[in-house]
N, C-alpha and C positions, 0 to 999 in steps of 0.2 A: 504493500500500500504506500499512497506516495504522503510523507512527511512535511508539510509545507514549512511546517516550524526548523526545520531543520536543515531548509534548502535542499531536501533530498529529489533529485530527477524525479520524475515521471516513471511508473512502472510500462511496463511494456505492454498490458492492454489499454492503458490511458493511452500512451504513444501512437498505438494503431490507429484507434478510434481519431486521432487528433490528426493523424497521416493520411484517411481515408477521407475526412470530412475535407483534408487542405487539396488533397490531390480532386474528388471529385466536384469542388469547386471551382479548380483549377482548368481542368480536363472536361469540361462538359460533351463534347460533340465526340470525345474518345468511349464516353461510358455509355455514350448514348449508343455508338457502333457496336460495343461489347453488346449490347442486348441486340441488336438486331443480330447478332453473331451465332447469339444462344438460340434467336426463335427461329434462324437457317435452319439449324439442324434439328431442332425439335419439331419443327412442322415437316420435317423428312421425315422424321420415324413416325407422325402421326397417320402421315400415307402407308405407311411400311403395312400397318396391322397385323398379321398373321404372317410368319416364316413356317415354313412345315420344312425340316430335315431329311433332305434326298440324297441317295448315292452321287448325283450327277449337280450337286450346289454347294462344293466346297468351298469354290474359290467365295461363293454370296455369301455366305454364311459366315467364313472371316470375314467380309467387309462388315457386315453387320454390326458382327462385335467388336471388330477392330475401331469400325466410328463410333461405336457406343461409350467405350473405352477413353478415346481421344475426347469424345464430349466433356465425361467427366475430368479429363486433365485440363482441359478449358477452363472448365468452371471454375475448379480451382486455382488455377492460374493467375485468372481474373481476381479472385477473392485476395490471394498473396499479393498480387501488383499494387494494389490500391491500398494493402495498409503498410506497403512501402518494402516488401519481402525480394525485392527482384532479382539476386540470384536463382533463388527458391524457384518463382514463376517460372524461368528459363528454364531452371530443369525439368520443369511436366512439360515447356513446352519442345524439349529435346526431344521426350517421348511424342508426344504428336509427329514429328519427321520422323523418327523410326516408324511411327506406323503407317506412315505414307509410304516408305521403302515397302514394308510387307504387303501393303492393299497393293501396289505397283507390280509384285512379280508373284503373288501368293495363285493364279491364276495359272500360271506358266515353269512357277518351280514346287515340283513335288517334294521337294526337301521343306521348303517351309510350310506346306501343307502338312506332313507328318509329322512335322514338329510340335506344331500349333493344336492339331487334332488328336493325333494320335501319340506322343512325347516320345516321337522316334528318333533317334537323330541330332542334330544340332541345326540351332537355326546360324545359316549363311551368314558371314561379316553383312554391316550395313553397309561398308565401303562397299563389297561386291553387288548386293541388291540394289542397290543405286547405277553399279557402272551396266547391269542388266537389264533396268529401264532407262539408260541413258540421263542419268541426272544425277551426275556425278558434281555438276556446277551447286547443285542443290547441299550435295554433300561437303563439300569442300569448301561453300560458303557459308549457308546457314548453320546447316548440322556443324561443322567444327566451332563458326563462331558460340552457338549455344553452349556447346562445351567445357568453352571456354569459364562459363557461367558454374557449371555444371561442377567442375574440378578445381581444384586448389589450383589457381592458376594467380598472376599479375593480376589480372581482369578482377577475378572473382575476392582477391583480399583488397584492393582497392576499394571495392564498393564501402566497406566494412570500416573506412578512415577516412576522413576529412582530416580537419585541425582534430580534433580524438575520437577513441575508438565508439562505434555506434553500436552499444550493447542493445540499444532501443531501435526500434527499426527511423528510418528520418525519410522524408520525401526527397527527391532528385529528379528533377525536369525530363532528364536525357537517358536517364534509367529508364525510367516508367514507359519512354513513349520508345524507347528499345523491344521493352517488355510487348510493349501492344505490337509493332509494327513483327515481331514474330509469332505472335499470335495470328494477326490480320491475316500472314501467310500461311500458315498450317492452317487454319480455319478453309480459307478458301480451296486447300490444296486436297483438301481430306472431303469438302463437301462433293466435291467430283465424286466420290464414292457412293455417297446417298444416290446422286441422280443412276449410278451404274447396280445399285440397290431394287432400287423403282422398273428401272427399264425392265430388269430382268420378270417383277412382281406381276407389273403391270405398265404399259407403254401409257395409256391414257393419264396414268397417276404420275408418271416422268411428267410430259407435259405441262400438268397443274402445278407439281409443286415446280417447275422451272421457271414458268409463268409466272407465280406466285411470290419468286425468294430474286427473281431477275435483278431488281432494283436494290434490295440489299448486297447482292455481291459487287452491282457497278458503286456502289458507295463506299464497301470496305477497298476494291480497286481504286476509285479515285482519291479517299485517304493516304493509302501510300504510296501513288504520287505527289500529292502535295504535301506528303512527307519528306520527301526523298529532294524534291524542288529545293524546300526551304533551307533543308539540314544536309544535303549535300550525302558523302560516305560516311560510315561507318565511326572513320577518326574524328570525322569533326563532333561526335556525342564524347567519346571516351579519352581523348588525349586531354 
């Protein structure tokens, strides 16, 4: 509990709540994106309804669970970023690219199907499942920078010092909108899934829900360009 009398810090759930209130005051049109993010994928599964389990719908059946999975890293993500967690967040959203690697080649490699399904086996390096769907740029630039987050790295004890060490979590501008701006692309990278979900379910339900979420994906697209506009690379947030 925090000691006023005593000049003692803020405890660490005061902190959040005081980091959450600064950042989504801050952040308006980023939090606002965050839910259109969440109702993309939720109004996918709502089309989904019924999966029935066939010999011949593995590759669906990972996608299924795989975006179900990534939702929830999402969610959480979001909940960390905003009360100022941002290594944290990076690392779920590290898992989100890993499961875009596996929805990408779970189709076409029986190794990761047996893995996943059946615990045969080992699952493939992500470096390989990436150079197998060709997106390795993918690998080499997001998935390592998240990493970076992810592991004891320069990057990741940075976050953790300013002028002294931040036992409490603190807000940072260039953190947070790092945080979102790899969210924005797993989210969009992963919803590909849902529509190859639908198509399979039902062609007519692809349509609506593509119809339906069209305008939120050109929004989280047009965000990170006039992200990327304003802030230039990578270095100019973190040097």
């Amino acid at each position: 509990m925090t000691n006023k009398g005593n000049n003692e810090p803020p405890s660490i759930i005061t902190q959040e709540s005081f980091v959450k209130k600064e950042t989504t005051r801050k952040h308006q049109r980023e939090t606002e994106l965050f839910a259109e993010i969440i109702n993309l994928f939720t109004s996918g599964f709502n089309y989904v309804g019924t999966f029935k389990i066939k010999d011949d719908n593995e590759a669906e059946r990972i996608w299924l669970l795989i975006v179900t999975r990534c939702l929830h890293s999402i969610r959480c993500s979001i909940d960390l970023m905003l009360k100022g967690y941002y290594s944290q967040a990076m690392s779920l959203l590290r898992t989100g690219t890993e499961d875009w690697f596996i929805c990408g080649t779970c189709q076409s490699n029986e190794k990761v199907r047996n893995y996943l399904l059946r615990d045969e086996g080992r699952m493939p390096k992500y470096s390989k499942l990436a150079e197998e769907m060709k997106a390795t740029d993918v690998y080499e630039g997001d998935y390592n920078y998240q990493s970076k987050f992810t592991h004891s790295s320069r990057l990741s004890l940075r976050v953790l010092y300013t002028e002294n060490l931040n036992i409490a979590p603190i807000y940072d501008k260039y953190l947070f909108l790092l945080c979102a701006e790899s969210l924005a692309k797993v989210s969009i990278r992963m919803a590909g899934y849902i529509w190859h979900i639908l198509i399979y379910l039902d062609k007519d339900k692809a349509k609506s829900w593509d119809k339906e979420t069209s305008q939120k994906v050109t929004d989280v697209a047009n965000w990170l360009k006039d992200l990327r506009e304003q802030y230039g690379n990578d270095s100019n947030f973190t040097n």
